[in-house]
C-alpha positions as CSV (number, residue, x, y, z in Angstrom):
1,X,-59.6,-10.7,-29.9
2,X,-60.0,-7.2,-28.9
3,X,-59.9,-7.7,-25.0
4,X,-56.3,-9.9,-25.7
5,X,-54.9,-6.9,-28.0
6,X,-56.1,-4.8,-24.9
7,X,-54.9,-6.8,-22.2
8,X,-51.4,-6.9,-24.3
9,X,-51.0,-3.1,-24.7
10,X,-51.8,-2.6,-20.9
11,X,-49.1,-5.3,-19.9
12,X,-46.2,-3.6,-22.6
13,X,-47.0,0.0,-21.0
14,X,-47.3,-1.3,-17.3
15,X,-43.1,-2.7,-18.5
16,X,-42.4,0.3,-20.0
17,X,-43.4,2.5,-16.5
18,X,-41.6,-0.1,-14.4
19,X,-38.4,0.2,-16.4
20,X,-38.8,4.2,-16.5
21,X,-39.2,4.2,-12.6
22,X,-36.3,1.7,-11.9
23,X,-34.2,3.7,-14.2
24,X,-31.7,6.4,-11.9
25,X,-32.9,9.6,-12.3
26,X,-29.8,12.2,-13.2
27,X,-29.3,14.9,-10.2
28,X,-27.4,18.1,-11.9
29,X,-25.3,19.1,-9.3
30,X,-23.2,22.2,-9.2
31,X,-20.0,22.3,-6.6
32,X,-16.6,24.5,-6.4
33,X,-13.6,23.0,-6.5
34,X,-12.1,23.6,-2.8
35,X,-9.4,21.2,-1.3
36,X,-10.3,18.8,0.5
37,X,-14.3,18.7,-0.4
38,X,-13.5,18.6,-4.2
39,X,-10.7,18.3,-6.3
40,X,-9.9,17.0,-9.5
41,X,-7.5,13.6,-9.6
42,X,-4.4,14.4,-10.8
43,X,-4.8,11.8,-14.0
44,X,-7.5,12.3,-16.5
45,X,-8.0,8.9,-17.6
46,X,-11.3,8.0,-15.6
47,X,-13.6,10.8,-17.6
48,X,-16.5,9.4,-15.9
49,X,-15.7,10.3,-12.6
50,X,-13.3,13.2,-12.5
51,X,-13.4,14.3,-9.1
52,X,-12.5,13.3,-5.4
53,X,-13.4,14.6,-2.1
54,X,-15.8,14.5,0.7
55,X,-18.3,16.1,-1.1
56,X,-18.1,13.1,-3.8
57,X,-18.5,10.8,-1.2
58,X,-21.0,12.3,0.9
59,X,-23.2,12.1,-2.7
60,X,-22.1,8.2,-3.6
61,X,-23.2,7.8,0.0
62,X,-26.9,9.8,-0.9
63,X,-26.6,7.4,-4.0
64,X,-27.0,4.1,-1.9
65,X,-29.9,5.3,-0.4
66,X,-32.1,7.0,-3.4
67,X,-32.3,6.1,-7.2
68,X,-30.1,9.3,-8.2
69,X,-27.3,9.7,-10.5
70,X,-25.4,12.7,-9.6
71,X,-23.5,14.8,-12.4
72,X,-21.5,17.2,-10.5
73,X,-20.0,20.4,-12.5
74,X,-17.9,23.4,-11.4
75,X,-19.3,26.7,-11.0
76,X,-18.7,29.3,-13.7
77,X,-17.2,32.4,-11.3
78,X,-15.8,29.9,-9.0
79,X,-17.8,31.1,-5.9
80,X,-20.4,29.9,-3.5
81,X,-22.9,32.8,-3.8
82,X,-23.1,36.3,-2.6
83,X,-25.9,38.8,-3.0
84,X,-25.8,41.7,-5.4
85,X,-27.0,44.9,-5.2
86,X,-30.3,44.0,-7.2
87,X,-31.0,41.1,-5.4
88,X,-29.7,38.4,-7.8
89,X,-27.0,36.1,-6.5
90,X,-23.7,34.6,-7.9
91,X,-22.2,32.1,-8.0
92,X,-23.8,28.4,-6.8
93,X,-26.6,29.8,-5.6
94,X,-27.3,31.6,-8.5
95,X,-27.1,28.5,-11.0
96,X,-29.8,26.7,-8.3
97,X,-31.7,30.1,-8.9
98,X,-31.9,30.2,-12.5
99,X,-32.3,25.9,-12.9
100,X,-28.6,25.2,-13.8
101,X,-28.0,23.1,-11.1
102,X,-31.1,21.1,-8.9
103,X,-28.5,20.7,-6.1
104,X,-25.6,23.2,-4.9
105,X,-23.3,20.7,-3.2
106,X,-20.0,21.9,-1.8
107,X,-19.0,23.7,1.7
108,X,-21.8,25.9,1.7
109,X,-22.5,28.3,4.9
110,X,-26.3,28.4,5.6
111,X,-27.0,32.1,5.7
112,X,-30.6,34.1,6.5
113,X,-29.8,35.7,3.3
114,X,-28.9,32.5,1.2
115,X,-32.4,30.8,2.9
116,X,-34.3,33.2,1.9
117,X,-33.8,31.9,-2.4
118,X,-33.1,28.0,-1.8
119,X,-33.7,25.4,0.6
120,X,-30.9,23.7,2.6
121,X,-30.3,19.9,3.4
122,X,-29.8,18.6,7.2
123,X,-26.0,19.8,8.5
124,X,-23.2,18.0,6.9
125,X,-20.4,19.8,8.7
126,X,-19.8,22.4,11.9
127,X,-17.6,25.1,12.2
128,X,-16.2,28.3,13.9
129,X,-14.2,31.1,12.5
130,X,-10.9,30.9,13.3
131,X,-7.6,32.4,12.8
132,X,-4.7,30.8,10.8
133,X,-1.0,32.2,11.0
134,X,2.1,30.7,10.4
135,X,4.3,29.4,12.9
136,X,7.3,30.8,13.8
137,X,10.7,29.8,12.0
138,X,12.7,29.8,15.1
139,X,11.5,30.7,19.2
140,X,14.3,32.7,20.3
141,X,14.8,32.1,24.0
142,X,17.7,33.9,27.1
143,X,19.9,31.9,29.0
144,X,17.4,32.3,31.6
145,X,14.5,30.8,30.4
146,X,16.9,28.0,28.4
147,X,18.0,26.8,32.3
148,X,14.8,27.6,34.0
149,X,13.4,24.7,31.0
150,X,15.2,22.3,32.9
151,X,13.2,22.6,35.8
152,X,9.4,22.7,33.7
153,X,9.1,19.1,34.2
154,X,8.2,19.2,37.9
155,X,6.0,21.5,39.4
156,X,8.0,24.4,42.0
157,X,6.3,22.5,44.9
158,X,7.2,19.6,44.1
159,X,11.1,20.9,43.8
160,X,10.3,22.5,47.6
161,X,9.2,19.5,49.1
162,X,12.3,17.5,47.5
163,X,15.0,19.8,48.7
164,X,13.4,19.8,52.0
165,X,13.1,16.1,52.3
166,X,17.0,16.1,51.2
167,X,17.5,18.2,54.3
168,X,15.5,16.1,57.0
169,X,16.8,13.2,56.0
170,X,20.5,13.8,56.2
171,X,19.6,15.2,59.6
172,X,18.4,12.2,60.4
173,X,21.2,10.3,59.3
174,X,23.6,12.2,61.3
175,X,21.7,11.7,64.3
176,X,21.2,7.7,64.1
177,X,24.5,8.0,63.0
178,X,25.7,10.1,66.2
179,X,23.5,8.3,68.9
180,X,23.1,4.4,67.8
181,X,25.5,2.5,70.0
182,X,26.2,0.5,66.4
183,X,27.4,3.0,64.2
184,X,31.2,3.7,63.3
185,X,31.5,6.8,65.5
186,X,30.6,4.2,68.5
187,X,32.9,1.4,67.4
188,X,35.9,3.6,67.1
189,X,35.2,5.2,70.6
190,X,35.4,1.8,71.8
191,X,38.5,1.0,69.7
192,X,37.2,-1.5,67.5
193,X,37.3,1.2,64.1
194,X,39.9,3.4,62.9
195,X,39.6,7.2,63.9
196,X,39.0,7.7,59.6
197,X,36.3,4.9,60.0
198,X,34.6,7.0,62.9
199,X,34.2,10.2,60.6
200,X,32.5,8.4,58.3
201,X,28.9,10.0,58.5
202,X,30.0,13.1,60.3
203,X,27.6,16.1,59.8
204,X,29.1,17.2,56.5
205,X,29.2,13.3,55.4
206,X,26.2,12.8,56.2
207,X,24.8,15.3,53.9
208,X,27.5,14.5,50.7
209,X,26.1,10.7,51.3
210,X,22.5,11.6,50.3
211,X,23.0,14.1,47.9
212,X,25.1,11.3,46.1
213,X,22.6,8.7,46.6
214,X,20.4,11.5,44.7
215,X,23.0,11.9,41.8
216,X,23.2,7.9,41.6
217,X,26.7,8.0,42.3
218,X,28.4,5.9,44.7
219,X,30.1,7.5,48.0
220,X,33.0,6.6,48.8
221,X,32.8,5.5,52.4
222,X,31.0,3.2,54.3
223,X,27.5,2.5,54.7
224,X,25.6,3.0,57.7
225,X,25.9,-0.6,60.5
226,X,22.9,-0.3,62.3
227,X,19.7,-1.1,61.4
228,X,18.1,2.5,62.3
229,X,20.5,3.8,59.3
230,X,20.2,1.6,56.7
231,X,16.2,1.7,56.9
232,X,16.8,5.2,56.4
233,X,19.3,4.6,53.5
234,X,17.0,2.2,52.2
235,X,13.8,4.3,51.8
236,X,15.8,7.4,50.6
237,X,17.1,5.0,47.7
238,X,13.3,4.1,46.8
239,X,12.8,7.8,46.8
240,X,15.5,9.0,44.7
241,X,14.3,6.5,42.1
242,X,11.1,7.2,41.8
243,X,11.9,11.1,41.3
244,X,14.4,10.6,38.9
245,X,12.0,8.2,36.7
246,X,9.4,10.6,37.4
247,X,11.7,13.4,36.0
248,X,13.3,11.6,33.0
249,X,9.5,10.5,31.7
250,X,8.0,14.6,31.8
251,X,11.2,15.6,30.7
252,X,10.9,13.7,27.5
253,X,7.3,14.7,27.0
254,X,8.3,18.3,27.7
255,X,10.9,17.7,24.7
256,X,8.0,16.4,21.9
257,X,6.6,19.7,22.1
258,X,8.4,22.1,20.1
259,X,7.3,24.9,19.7
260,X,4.7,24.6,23.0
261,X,1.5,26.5,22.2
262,X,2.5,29.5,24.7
263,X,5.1,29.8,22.7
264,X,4.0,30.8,19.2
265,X,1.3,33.0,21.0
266,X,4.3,34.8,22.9
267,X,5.7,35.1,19.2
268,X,2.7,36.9,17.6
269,X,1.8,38.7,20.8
270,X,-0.5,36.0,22.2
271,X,-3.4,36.3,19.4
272,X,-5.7,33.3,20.1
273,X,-9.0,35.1,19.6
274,X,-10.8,37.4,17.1
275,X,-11.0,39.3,20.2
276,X,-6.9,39.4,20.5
277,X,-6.5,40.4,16.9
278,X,-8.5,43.3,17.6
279,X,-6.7,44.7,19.9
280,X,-3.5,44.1,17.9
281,X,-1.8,46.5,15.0
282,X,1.0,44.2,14.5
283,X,-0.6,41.3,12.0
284,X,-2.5,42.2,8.9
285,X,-5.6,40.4,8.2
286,X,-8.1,39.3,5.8
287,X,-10.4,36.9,4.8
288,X,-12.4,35.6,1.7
289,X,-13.8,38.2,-0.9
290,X,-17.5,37.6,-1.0
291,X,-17.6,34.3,1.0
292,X,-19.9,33.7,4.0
293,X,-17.1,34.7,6.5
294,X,-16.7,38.2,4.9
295,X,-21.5,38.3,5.3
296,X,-20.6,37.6,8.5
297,X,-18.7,40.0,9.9
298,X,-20.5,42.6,7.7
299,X,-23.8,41.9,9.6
300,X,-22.1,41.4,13.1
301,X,-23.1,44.2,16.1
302,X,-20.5,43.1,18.6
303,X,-18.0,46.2,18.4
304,X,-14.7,43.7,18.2
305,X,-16.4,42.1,15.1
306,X,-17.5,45.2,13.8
307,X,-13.9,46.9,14.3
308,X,-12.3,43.7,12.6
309,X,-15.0,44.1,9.3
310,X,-14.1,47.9,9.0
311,X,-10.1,47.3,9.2
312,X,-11.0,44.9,6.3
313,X,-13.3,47.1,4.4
314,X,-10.1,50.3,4.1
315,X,-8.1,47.7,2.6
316,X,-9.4,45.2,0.4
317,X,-6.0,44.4,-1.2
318,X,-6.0,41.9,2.3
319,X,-9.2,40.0,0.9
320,X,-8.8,36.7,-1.7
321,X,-10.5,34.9,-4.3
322,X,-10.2,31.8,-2.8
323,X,-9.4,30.1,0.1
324,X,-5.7,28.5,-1.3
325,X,-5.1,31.7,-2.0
326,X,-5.5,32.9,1.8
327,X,-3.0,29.9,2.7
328,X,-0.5,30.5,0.1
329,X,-0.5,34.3,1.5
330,X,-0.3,33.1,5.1
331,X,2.6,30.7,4.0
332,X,4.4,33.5,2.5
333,X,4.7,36.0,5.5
334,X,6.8,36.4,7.6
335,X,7.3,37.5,11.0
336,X,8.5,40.9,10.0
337,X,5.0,41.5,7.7
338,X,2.8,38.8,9.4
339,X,-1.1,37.8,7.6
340,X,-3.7,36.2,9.4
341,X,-6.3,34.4,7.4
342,X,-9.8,34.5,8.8
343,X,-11.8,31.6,8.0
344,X,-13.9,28.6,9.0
345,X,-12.6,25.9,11.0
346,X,-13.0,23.0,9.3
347,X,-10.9,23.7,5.9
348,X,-8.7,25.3,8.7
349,X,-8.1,21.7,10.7
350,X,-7.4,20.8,6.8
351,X,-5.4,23.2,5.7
352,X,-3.1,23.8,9.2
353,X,-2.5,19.5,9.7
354,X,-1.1,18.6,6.6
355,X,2.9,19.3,5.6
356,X,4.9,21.3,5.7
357,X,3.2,21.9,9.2
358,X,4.2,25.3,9.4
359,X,0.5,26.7,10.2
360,X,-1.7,26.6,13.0
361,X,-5.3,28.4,13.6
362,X,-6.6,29.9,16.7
363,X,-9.6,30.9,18.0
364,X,-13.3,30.5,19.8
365,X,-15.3,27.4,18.1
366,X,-18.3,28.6,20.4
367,X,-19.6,30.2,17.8
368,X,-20.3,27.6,15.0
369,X,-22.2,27.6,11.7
370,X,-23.0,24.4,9.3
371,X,-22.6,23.4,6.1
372,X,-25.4,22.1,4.1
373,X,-26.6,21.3,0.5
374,X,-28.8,23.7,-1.2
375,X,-31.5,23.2,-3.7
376,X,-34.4,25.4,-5.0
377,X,-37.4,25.9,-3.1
378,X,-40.0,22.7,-4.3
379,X,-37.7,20.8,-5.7
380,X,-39.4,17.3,-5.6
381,X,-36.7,15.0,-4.7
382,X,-36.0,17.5,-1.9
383,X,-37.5,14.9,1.4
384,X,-35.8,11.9,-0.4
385,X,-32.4,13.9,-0.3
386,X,-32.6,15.2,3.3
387,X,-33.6,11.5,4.3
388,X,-30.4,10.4,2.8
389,X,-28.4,12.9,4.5
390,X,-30.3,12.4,8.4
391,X,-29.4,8.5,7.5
392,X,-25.2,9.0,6.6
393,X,-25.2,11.8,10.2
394,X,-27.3,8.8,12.2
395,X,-25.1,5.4,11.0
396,X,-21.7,7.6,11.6
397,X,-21.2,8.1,7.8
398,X,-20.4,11.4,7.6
399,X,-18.1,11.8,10.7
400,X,-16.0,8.3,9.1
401,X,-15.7,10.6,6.0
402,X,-14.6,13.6,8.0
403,X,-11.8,11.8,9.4
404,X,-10.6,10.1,6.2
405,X,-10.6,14.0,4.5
406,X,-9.3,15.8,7.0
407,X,-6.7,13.8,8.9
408,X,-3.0,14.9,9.0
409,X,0.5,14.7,10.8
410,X,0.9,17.7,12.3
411,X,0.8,18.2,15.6
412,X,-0.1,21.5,17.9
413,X,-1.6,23.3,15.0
414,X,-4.5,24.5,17.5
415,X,-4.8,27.0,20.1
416,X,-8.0,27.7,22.6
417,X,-8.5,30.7,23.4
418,X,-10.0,29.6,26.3
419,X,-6.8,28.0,27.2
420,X,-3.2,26.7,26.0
421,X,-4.1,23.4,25.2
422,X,-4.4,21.5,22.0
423,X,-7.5,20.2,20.5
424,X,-8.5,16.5,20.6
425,X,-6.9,15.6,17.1
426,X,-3.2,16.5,18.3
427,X,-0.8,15.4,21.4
428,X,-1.7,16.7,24.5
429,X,-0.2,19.6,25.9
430,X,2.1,19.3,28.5
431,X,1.5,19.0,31.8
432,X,4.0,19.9,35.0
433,X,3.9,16.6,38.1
434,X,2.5,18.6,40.6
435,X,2.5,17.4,44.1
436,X,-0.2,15.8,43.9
437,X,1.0,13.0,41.6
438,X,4.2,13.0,43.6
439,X,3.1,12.6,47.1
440,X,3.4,8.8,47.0
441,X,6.9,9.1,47.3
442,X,7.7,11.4,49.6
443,X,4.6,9.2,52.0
444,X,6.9,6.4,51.4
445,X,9.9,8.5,52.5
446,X,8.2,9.7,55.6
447,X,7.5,6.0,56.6
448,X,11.3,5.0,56.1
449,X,12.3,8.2,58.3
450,X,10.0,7.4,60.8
451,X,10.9,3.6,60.7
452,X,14.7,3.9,60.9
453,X,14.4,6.5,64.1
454,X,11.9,3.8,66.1
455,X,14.1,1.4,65.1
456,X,17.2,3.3,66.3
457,X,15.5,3.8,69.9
458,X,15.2,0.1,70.2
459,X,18.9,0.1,69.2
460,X,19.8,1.9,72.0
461,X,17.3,0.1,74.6
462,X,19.0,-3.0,73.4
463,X,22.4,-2.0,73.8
464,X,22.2,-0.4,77.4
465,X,19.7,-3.5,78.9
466,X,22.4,-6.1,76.8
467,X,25.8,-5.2,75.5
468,X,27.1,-2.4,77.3
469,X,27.4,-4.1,81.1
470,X,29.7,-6.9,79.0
471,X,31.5,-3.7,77.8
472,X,31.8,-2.7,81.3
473,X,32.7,-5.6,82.9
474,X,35.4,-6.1,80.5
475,X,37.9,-4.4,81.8
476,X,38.0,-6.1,85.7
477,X,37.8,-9.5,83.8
478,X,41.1,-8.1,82.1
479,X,42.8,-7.0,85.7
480,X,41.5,-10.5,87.3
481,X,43.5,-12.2,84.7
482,X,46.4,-10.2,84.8
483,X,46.5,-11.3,88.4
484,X,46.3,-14.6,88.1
485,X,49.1,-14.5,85.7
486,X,52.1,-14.7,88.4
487,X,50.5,-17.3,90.3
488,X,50.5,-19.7,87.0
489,X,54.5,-18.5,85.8
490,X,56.0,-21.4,88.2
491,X,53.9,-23.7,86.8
492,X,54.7,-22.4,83.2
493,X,58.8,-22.2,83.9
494,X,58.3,-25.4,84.8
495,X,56.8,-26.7,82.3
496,X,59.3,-25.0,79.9
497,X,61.9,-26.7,81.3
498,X,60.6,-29.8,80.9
């Protein structure tokens, strides 16, 4: 009796552990509500889970994989953590500090200083520091540059090597049309075309035919006869088609970019680098109060960094308590008082590709930090957690949720400053035909010159070996007939009479 009450306890305690251990264990999580990596719904209704954002699906996502429940609340002072003067730290990484929180979870910079009180997770998200302005209302442009626009689409050499093919081939023209033995100004020598007819591709006709042909309109006058000229024709119509498609297509991508990147940098004195601002005393600047951004440029030793931190430091008024309140500043300059916001790339792709799409952000992403989790040092679960995270980076988790968060609309909201071309999210900059993409056509040109002279050399070979001794004997064949006109009148009187 005693070994079955025995053998009963062990069994009810051995269901108790396994109902303890299959039970989720609750992760307190502290975050900060920042658009787009936390926000609260706009209805209250679902209590249970009352926020949205990457960083609440980057944790549903750690749920699949371990047996936590995660109860995520918002900081007290609203920030992610700065060190004070005796060594304690607000914000997030304070709460994980004093056990308020086992996991700080949010777009959190890792730091030296921040590593040196808690532990991170595996990278979640890259940056760089960047600069966001706001676009210009209106790009003022002269007449000059207005008329010079209509040339961008092709490249100058490509404009050089048209007009001169325009010039070679009417000079060819006039010459088949001058030499070949079947061209109007032959046939009316001969008498068999009108003295108008014979003008037709004269030296200044020759030339107002293939600028015509290049307009698409129709001249008014003949066409060439021979074969030697209308190869020629021929092959300048091909040519004049392909430019003008070639034209009309860059022209209308030239048009989709409005404003072009070299254009708002020309409006804020080409700033598309820390480096640029610098050296600038037009557009105020600031970034946010005790943030990781503001660490940063306080511990930097290059002297453009360290000139940028100091500018900052005289006037605090241009620093913010968070970082909608950098945009909302940004949005409200204008070009008269312009603000640039210094901050970290990715809430700037956020921030600068959603409406009204009046920002953009500029800058070097060479120099890029992460964003991880942090939790105190020891924390048990710590191993499972960073599992969970190497798992979402490894099966393409976190980069699906990256684009779900942080898509948008607008286009050219980035500049290089390595160059003037947009980043990989936006349209392509635009790009002149240079002659290289264009030398199909004027090959094909060449081939049709060359054709039409050979051909009018044969022309000529053919008509001295063939035509012209009929031409020549025409005339005693007339006088031999004129002759033996008299002889036959008898005959003819005769046969009148009758």
């Amino acid at each position: 009796m005693y070994r079955f009450y025995k053998l009963l306890a062990t069994a009810i305690l051995g269901c108790s552990c396994y109902l303890e251990g299959s039970k989720a264990e609750t992760i307190l999580v502290t975050s900060i509500e920042n658009t787009p990596y936390l926000q609260a719904p706009p209805s209250k209704e679902n209590t249970s889970n009352p926020y949205t954002g990457f960083i609440k699906d980057v944790l549903d996502e750690v749920a699949k994989f371990t047996k936590f429940d995660f109860k995520i609340s918002l900081v007290d002072d609203n920030t992610f953590g700065a060190q004070n003067d005796d060594g304690s730290f607000t914000g997030m990484i304070g709460e994980v500090m004093l056990g308020k929180a086992d996991v700080a979870a949010a777009a959190l910079t890792v730091t030296s200083t921040r590593r040196s009180v808690v532990e991170f997770s595996p990278t979640i998200q890259n940056f760089g520091h960047v600069i966001v302005m706001r676009k210009p209302d209106g790009i003022q442009t002269n007449y000059l540059e207005r008329v010079s626009r209509l040339f961008s689409p092709l490249e100058q050499s490509v404009w050089l090597m048209s007009l001169v093919a325009f010039f070679i081939t009417s000079t060819i023209l006039y010459g088949i049309a001058h030499s070949n033995p079947y061209e109007w100004r032959r046939l009316a020598h001969d008498g068999e075309a009108t003295l108008r007819e014979g003008e037709t591709f004269n030296c200044m006709n020759s030339f107002w035919f293939i600028i015509s042909s290049w307009a698409l309109q129709g001249f008014g006058a003949r066409t060439p006869r021979s074969m030697g000229g209308r190869t020629v024709v021929i092959f300048w119509w091909i040519f004049v088609i392909i430019f003008v498609a070639t034209y009309i297509a860059s022209l209308t991508n030239l048009l989709r970019h409005s404003p072009d990147a070299s254009d708002i940098q020309a409006s804020f004195g080409g700033i598309k680098s820390l480096e640029d601002l610098n050296k600038q005393d037009e557009v105020m600047f600031g970034m946010l109060n005790g943030g990781s951004t503001e660490q940063y440029f306080k511990a930097a030793n290059i002297p453009y960094l360290k000139n940028i931190w100091q500018a900052v430091d005289e006037n605090r008024d241009l620093l913010v308590n968070s970082v909608r309140d950098g945009i909302a500043k940004v949005r409200l300059s204008r070009s008269s008082v312009p603000y640039a916001f210094i901050m970290e790339s990715a809430m700037a792709k956020y921030h600068t590709r959603k409406k009204p799409c009046d920002l953009y952000y500029a800058g070097d992403l060479t120099m890029t930090g992460n964003y991880a989790f942090a939790y105190r040092p020891g924390w048990k679960h710590s191993k499972a957690f960073d599992m969970a995270i190497m798992r979402l980076r490894e099966n393409g988790a976190l980069q699906m949720l990256e684009e779900r968060w942080f898509s948008g609309t607008c286009e050219g909201s980035f500049i290089d400053s390595s160059s003037n071309v947009g980043d990989k999210y936006h349209v392509p900059s635009f790009f002149k035909v240079d002659l290289g993409s264009f030398g199909g056509a004027l090959i094909i040109l060449i081939i049709g010159l060359v054709a039409g002279c050979l051909i009018t050399v044969v022309e000529i070979c053919v008509f001295k070996r063939a035509e012209r001794p009929e031409r020549v004997n025409r005339p005693a064949d007339a006088e031999r007939n004129d002759a033996l006109q008299p002889a036959l009148s008898p005959t003819d009187h005769s046969v009148t009479k009758l």
